[in-house]
N, C-alpha and C positions, 0 to 999 in steps of 0.2 A: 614550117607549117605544122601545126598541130594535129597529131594521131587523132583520130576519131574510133569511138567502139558503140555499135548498139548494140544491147542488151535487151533479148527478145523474151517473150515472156512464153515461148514454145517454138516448136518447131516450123507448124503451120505458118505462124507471122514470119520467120526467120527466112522461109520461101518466097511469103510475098515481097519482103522489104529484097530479095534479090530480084526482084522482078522492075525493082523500081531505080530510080536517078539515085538512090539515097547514098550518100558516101558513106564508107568507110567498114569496118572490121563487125563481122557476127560473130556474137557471142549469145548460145540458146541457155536459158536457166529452165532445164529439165525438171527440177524438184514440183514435190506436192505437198510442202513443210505446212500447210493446212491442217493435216491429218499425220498420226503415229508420235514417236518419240525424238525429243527433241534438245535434252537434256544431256552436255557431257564438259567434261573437265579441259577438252583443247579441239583443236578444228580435226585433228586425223580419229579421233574418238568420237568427233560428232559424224564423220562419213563411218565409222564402222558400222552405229546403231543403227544409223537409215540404210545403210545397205543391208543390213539382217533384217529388218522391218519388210521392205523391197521385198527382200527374196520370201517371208513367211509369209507376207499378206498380200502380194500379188503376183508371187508364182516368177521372180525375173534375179537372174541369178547377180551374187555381190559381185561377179568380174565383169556382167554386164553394165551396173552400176557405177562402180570407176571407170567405164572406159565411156558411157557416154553422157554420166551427169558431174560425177569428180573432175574431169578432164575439164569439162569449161568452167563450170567454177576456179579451175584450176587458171583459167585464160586471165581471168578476171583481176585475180590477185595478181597477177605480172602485167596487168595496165601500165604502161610509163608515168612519171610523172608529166602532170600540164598537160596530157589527154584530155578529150573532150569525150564525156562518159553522156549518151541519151538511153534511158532507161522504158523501155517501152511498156508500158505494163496498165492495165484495166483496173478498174476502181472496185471490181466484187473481191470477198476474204479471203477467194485463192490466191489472184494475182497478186492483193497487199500484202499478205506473210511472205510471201516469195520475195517481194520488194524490199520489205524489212529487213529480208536476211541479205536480200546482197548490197542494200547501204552499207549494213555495219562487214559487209567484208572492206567495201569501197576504202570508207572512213581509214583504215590505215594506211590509206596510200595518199600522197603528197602531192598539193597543186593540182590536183583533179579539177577543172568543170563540171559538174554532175548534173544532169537534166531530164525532168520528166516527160515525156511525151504521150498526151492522152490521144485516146483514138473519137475519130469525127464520128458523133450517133445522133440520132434523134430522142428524144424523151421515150418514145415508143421501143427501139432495141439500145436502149444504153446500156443496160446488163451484155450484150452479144460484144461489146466492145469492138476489137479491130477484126473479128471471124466477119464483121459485113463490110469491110472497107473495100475499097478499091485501092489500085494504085497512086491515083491523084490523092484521095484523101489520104494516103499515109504521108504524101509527099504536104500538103497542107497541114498535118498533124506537128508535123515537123517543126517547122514556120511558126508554130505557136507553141513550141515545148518551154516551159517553165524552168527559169534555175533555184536548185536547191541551193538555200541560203543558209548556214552552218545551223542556225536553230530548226531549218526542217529539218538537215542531217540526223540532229542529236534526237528529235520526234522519232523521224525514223526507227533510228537504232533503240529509244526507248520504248518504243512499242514492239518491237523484234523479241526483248528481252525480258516485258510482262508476258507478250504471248506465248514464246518457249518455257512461261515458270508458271505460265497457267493462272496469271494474277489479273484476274477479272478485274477488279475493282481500279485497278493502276488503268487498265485498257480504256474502263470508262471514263475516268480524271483524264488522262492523255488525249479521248476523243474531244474530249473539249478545246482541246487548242485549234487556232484558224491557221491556216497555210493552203496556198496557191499550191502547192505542188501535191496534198491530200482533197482529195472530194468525196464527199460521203462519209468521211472517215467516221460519225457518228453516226449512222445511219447501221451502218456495216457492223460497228461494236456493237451495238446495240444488238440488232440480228443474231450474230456469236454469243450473245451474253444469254438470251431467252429463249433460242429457238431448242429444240429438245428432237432431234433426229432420229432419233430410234421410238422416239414414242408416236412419231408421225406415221412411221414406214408401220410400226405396228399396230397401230389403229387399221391403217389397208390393210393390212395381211386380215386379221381378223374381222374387218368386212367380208372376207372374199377375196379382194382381189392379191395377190399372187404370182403374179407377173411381172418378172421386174423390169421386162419395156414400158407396162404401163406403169410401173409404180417410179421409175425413172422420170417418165413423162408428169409424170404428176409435180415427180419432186421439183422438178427444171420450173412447173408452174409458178410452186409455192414460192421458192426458193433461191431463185435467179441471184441475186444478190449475194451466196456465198460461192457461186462461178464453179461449185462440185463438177466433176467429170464421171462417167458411169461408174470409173474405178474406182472413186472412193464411197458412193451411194451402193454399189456392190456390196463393199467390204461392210457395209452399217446394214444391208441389209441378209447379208451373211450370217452377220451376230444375231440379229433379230430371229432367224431361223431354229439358227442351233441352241436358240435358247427355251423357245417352244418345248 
């Protein structure tokens, strides 16, 4: 019988899918490869610069970092072969970068299955992706997960590899391609490519407002679509501050 592994796109879904019938192996993908550097010469050089990143821009030390975002990453790369890999992950530009990178770790392992699995929304919260499922719908989400076909793979991985080199122009050529297992994908680059974050957070500041529950709140308005967390809206609005 075939190993099974999900790959969750946090910790919170990694909870509910225990809650639920769904077989097989959790594996939570911690990273917030959205935001900081990303850039290095092999995989133990790319966990050194995100753990320095980690610990100067959000305060969480490098041994906490290998021990609970290295360590599953780490799961991932010793998938067996002929495993059946379901990839749970939401369609805004946190979850896709995060996606991107763990295709292209996937990709070097052999006879993989690899499979998308989106979460059940309505038009109304699709940006909130699987934070409003229930139990049944992850279990139905399942049921309709998508398999990655070797030229989604290569998409994958080559969108992984414009957006670690910061090559805009590649992102927008690559959105153009169609695949079942990408949604949005042009909608999302697009977004990344115009949207200008620090000029927004500082236009509020310089209204007034100040706040950054409300300037959070705002942003989560405009913004739904790049799937930010406070801790990265923080750190942009941090810079914004100490630049005043």
């Amino acid at each position: 019988m075939n190993v099974i592994f999900n790959i969750a796109n946090g910790d919170y879904l990694a909870d509910q899918l225990k809650e639920t019938s769904i077989a097989g192996e959790i594996i939570v993908c911690r990273e917030a490869l959205v935001a900081g550097p990303l850039q290095a010469e092999n995989l133990n050089s790319f966990w050194k610069i995100r753990s320095e990143y980690i610990e100067r821009d959000y305060n969480d030390s490098q041994k906490s970092y290998y021990s609970k975002v290295v360590s599953e990453f780490e799961k991932l790369l010793k998938i067996p072969e002929g495993s059946e890999v379901n990839l749970w992950f939401e369609d805004d530009l946190f979850c896709q970068v995060n996606m991107w990178f763990c295709l292209s770790l996937l990709s070097d392992s052999k006879g993989l299955k690899i499979y998308r699995v989106f979460p059940k929304t309505t038009n109304k919260d699709h940006w909130k992706g699987f934070s409003v499922s229930e139990n049944s719908d992850l279990e139905a989400s399942l049921l309709s997960r998508v398999l990655f076909e070797e030229k989604d793979i290569e998409l994958g991985i080559n969108l992984w590899e414009a957006y670690r080199n910061n090559n805009i122009e590649l992102l927008k050529e690559l959105s153009d391609n169609q695949s079942n297992c990408f949604h949005f994908l042009k909608e999302v680059i697009t977004a990344y490519s115009t949207i200008n974050l620090e000029a927004f957070i500082e236009n509020l500041v310089k209204t007034g407002t100040t706040d950054f529950n409300i300037i959070f709140e705002k942003f989560l308005e405009e913004f739904e679509i790049l799937g930010f967390g406070d801790l990265q809206v923080k750190t942009i609005y941090n810079k914004v501050l100490n630049t005043k």
